[in-house]
C-alpha positions, 0 to 999 in steps of 0.5 A, spaced: 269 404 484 265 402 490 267 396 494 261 391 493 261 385 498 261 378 496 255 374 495 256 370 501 259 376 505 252 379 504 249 372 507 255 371 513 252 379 514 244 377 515 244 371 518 246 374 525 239 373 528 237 369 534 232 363 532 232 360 539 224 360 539 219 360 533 213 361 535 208 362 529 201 365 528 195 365 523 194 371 519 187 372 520 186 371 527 187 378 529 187 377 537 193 372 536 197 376 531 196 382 537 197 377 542 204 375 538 206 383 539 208 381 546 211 375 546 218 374 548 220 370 543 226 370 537 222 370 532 214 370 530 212 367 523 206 371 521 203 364 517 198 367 511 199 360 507 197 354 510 193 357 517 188 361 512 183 359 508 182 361 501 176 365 502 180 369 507 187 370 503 186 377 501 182 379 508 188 376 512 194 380 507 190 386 508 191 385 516 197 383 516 199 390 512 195 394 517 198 391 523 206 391 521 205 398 520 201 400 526 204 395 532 211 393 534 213 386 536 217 385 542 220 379 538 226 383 534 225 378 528 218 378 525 217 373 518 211 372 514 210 366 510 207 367 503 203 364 499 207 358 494 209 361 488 205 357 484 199 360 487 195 366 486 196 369 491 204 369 492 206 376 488 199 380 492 202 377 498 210 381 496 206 387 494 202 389 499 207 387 504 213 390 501 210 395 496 208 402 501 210 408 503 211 406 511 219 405 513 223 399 514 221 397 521 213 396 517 215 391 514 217 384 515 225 382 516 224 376 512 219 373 508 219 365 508 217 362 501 214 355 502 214 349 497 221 351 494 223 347 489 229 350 486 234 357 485 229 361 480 223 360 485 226 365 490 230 369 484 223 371 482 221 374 489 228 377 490 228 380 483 220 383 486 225 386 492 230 389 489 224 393 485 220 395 490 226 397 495 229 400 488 221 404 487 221 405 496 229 407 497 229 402 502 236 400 504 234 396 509 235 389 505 229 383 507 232 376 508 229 370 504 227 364 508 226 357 504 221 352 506 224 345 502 218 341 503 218 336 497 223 331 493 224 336 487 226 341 493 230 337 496 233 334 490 235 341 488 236 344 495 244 345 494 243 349 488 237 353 492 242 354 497 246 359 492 240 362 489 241 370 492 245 374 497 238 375 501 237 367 502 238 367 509 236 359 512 233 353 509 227 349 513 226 342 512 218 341 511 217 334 514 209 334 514 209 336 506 215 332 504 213 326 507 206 326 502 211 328 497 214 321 498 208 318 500 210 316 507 205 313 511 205 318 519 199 320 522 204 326 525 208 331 523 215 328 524 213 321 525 216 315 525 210 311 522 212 304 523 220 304 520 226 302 526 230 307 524 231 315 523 225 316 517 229 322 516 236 322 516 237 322 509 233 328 507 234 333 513 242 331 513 243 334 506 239 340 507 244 341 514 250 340 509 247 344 503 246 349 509 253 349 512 257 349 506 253 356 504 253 359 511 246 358 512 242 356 518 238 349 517 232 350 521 228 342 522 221 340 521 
């Protein structure tokens, strides 16, 4: 029988990539994704959710598709981040990003899933990868990436945290996560009118389930 490494080896193994620098791009402004190709940058997010209208989701995924296959990115990292899984749009996202005849290096190295709320969110896109690179003969495994951005999320974020081999980090959501909570700023990361560290308390639990799964917490 073959030796089959350890979950948490796989992911010791995937998270050996530099996120020094994030820079993220709208996915329907084609001018700023071709820009994005030449930036010297650690990673680009390709944002095809919150940066995109509904009425442009579908023409957005489309170009996103075409340029992952057609250029190549000076950053050695490019991620997209998917619609939420509660949406119509999460699982075309997957299938025309992943599911073509094009080798590894067209398609994205990881794919973020914002709105998490618990391990079975990502168990459903992960069991979509292990088709596709099943259906494709991919050997080349695309990370996950979870975007925890409400109080059921991070509630559940230690369970999130073991959910698949593929999981990569976990990122804090501030700006969504402070409406969960009806927190009261007008700024992403704001204080609003509290004395204190208004964010403590949820960023420092998504740090430790991170730790404690050989992850990498990435802040608001």
């Amino acid at each position: 029988m073959g030796y089959i490494k350890p979950w948490f080896l796989l992911s010791a193994a995937m998270t050996q990539r530099l996120r020094r620098c994030h820079i993220s791009v709208p996915g329907s402004n084609e001018k700023m994704l071709l820009k994005s190709t030449r930036l010297d940058v650690d990673v680009v997010i390709i944002d095809l959710e919150d940066a995109v209208a509904p009425s442009e989701k579908a023409q957005a995924r489309s170009l996103v598709t075409k340029l992952l296959q057609q250029e190549t990115w000076r950053a050695p990292t490019v991620s997209v981040r998917i619609n939420e899984l509660s949406s119509q749009h999460c699982y075309q996202d997957i299938l025309h990003l992943m599911d073509h005849d094009g080798g590894p290096s067209t398609r994205p190295q990881t794919l973020i899933l914002p709105k998490t709320q618990r391990a079975s969110d990502l168990l459903f896109v992960d069991q979509l990868l292990v088709q596709i690179e099943a259906r494709r003969g991919l050997e080349q495994i695309t990370g996950l990436e979870a975007l925890v951005e409400d109080a059921q999320g991070m509630l559940n974020v230690a369970d999130i945290a073991t959910a698949c081999h593929r999981l990569e980090t976990l990122i804090f959501g501030m700006g969504d996560f402070a409406a969960s909570q009806r927190i009261g700023t007008l700024q992403i990361g704001g204080q609003g009118e509290y004395v204190g560290d208004l964010w403590h308390y949820p960023r420092y639990r998504l740090i430790m389930a991170a730790r404690a799964h050989r992850l990498e917490p990435i802040d608001g």
